[in-house]
Backbone atoms as SQL, in Angstrom:
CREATE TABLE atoms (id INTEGER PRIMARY KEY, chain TEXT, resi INTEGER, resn TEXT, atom TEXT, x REAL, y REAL, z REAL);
INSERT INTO atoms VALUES
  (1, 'A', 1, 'UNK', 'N', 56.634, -3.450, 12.048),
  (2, 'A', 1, 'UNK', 'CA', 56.644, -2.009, 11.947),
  (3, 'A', 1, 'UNK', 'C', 55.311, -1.456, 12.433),
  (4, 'A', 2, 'UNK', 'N', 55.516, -0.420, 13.052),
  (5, 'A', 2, 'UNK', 'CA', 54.095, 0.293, 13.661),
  (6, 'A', 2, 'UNK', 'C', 53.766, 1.671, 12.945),
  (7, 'A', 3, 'UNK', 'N', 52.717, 2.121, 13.314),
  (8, 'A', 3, 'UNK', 'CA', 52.520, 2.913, 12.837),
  (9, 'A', 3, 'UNK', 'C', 51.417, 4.229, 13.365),
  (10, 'A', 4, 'UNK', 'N', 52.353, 5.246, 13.635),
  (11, 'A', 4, 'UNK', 'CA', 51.446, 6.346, 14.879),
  (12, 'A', 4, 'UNK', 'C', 50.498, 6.428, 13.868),
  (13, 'A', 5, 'UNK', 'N', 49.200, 6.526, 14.993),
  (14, 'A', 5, 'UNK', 'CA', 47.636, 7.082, 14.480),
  (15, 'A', 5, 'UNK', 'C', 47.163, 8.774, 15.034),
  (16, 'A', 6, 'UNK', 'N', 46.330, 8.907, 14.400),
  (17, 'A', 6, 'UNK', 'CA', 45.959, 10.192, 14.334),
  (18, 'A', 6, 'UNK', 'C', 45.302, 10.525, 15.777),
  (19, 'A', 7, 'UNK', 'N', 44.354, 9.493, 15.931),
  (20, 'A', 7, 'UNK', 'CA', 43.603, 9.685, 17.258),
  (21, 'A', 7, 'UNK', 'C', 43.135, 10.866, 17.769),
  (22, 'A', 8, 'UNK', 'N', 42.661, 11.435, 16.775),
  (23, 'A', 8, 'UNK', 'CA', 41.897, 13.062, 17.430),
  (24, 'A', 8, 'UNK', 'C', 40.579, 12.436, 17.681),
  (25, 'A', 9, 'UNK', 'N', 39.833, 12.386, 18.570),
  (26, 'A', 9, 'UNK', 'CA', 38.286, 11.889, 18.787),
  (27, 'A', 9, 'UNK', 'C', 37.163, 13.389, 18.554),
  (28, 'A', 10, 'UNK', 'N', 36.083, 12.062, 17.338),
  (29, 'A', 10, 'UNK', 'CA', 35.133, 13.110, 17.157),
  (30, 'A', 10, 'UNK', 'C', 34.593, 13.745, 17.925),
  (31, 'A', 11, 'UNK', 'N', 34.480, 14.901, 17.535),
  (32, 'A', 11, 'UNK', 'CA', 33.503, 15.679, 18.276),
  (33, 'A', 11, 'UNK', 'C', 32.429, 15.701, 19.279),
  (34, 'A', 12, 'UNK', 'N', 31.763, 14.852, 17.990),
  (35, 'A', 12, 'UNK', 'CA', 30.368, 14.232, 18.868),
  (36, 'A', 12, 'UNK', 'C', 30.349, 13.035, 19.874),
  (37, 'A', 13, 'UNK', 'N', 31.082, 12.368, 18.670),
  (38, 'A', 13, 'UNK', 'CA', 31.518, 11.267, 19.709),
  (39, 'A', 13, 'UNK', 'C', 32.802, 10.728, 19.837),
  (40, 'A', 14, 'UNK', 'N', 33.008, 10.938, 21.028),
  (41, 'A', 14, 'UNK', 'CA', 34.229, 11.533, 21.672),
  (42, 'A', 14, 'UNK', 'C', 34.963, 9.526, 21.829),
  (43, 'A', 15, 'UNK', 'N', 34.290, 9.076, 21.988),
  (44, 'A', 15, 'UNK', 'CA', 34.764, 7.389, 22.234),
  (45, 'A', 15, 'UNK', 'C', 35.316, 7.116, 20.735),
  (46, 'A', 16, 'UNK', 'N', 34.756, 7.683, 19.763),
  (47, 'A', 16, 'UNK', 'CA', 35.340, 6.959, 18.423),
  (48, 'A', 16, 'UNK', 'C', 36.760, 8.036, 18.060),
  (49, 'A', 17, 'UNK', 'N', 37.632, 7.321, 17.447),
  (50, 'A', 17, 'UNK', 'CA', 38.892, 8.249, 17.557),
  (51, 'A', 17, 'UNK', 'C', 39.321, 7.469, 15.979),
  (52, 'A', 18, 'UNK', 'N', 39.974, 8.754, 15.403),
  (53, 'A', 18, 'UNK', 'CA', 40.585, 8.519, 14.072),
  (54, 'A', 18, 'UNK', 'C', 41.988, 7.610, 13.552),
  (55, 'A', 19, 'UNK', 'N', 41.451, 6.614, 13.112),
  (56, 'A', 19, 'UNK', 'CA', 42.542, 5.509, 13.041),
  (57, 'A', 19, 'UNK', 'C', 43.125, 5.673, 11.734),
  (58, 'A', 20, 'UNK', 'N', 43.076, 6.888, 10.990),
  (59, 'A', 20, 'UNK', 'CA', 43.865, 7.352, 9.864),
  (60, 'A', 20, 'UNK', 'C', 45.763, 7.450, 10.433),
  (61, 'A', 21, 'UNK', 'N', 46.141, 7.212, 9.355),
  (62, 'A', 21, 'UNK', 'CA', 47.999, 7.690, 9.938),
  (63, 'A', 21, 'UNK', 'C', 47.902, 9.170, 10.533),
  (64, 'A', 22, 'UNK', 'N', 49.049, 9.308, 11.564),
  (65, 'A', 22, 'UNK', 'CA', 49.362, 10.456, 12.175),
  (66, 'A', 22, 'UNK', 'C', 49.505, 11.655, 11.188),
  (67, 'A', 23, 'UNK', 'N', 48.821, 13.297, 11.031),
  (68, 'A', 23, 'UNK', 'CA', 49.587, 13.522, 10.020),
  (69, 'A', 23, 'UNK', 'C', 48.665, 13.871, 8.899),
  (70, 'A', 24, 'UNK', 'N', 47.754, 13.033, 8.604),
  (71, 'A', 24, 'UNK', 'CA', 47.093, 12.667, 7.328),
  (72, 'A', 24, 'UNK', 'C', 45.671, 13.515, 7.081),
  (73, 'A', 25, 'UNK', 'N', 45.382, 14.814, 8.225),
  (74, 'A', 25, 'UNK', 'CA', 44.523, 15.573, 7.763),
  (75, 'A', 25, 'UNK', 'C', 44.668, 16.774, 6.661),
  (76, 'A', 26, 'UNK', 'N', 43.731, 16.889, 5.778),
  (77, 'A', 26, 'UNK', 'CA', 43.758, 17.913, 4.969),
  (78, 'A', 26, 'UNK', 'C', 42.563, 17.940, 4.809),
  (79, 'A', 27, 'UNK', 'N', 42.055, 19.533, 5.758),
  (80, 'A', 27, 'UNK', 'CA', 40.789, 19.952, 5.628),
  (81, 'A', 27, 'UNK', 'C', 39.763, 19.787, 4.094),
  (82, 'A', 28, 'UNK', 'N', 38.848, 18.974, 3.874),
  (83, 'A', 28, 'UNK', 'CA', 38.091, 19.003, 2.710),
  (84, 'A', 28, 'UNK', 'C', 39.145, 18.522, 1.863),
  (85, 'A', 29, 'UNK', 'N', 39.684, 17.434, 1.933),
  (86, 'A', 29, 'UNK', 'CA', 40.834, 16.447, 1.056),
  (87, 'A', 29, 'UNK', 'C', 40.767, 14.917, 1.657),
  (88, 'A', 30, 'UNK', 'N', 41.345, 14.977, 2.940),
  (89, 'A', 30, 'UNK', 'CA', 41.266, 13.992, 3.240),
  (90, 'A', 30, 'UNK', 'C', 41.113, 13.627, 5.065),
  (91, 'A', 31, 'UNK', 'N', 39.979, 13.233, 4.944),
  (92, 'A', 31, 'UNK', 'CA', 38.899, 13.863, 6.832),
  (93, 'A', 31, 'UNK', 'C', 39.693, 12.546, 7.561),
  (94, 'A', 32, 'UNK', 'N', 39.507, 12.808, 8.651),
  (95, 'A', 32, 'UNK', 'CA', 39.595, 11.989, 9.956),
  (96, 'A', 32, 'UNK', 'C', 38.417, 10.703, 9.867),
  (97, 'A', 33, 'UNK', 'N', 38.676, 9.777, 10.129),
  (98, 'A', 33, 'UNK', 'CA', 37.787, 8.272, 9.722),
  (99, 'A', 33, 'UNK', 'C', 38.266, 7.157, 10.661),
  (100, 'A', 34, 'UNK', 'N', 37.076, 6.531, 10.835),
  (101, 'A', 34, 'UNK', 'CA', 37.371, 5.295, 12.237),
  (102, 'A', 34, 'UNK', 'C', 35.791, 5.091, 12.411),
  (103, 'A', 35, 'UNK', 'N', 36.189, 4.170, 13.187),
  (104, 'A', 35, 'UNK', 'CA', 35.214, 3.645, 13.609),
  (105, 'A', 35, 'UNK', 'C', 34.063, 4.126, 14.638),
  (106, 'A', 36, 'UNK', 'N', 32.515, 4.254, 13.839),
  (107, 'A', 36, 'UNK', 'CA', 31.832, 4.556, 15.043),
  (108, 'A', 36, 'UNK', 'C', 31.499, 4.007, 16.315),
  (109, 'A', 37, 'UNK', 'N', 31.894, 4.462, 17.933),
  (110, 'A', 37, 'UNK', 'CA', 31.438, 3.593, 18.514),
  (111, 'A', 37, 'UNK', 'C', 30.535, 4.634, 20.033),
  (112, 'A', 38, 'UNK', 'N', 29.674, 3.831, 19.994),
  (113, 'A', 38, 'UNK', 'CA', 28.415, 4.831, 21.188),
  (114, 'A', 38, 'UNK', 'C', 28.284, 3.588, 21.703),
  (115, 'A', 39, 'UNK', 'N', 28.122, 4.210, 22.998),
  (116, 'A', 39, 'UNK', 'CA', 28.545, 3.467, 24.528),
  (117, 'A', 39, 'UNK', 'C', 29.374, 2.063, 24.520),
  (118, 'A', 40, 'UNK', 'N', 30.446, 2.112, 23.836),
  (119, 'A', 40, 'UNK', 'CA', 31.724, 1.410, 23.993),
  (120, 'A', 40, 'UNK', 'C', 31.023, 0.227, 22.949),
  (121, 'A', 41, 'UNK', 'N', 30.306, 0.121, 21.629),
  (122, 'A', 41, 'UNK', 'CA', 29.626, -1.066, 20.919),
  (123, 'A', 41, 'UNK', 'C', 30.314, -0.034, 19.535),
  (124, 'A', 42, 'UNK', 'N', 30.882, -0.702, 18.638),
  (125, 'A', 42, 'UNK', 'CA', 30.910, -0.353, 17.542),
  (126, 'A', 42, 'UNK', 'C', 29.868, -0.522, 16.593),
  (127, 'A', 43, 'UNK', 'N', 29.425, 0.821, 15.840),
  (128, 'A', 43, 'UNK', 'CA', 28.351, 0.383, 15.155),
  (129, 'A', 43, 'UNK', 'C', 28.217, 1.058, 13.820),
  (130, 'A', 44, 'UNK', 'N', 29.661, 0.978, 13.400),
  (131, 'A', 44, 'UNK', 'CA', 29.315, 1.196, 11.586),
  (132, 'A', 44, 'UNK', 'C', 31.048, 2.039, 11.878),
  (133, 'A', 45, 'UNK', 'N', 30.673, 3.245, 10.904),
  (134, 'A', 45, 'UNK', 'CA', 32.080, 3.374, 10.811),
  (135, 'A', 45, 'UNK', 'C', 31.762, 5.581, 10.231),
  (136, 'A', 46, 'UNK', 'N', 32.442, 6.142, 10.622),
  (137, 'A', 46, 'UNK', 'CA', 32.062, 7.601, 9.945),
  (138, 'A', 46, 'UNK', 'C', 33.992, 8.221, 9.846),
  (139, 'A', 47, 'UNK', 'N', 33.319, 9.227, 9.331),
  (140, 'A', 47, 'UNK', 'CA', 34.570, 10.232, 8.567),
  (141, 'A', 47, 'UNK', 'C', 34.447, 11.524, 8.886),
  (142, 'A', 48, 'UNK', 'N', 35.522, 12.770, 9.444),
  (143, 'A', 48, 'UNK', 'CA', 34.767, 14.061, 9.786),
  (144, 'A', 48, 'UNK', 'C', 36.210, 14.741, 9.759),
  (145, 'A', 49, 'UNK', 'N', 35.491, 16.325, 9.335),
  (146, 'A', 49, 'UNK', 'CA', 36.512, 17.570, 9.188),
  (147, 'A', 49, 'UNK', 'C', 36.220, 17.878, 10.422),
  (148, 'A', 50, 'UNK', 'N', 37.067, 18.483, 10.697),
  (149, 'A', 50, 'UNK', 'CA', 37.449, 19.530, 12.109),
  (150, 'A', 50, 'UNK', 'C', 36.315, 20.460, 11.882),
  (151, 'A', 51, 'UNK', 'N', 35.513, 21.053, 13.088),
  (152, 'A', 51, 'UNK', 'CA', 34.652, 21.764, 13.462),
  (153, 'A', 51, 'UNK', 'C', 35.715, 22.901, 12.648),
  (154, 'A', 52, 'UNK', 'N', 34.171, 24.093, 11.897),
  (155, 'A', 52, 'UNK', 'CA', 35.204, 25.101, 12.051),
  (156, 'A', 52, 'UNK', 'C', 34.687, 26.060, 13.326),
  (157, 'A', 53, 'UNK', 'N', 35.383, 26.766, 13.667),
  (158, 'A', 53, 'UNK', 'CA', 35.475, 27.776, 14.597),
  (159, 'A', 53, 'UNK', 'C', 34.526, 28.177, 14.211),
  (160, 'A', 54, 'UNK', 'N', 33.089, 28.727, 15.411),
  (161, 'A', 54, 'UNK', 'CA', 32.451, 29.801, 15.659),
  (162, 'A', 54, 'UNK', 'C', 32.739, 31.119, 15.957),
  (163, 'A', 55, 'UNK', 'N', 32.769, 32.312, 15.465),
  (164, 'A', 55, 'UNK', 'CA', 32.519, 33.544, 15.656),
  (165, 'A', 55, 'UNK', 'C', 32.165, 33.717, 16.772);
């Protein structure tokens, strides 16, 4: 059995992408999380809410 991923890529860093289930955001509940990786080396791991919108 498989299972779709979320795959929105952070912000900042755009190479690391959210390996949470498809689906599974809830702003300030439960963030987007995966693995950090800068210039294609994984190097730890982070969690992040959606930018909010600037004015």
């Amino acid at each position: 059995m498989t299972t779709n991923l979320c795959g929105l890529p952070h912000y900042t860093y755009t190479e690391s992408i959210c390996t949470e289930p498809a689906g599974h955001y809830q702003w300030r509940e439960d963030p987007h999380a995966g693995p950090l990786i800068i210039d294609g080396r994984e190097c730890g791991g982070l969690a992040w809410d959606e930018p909010e919108e600037q004015p």
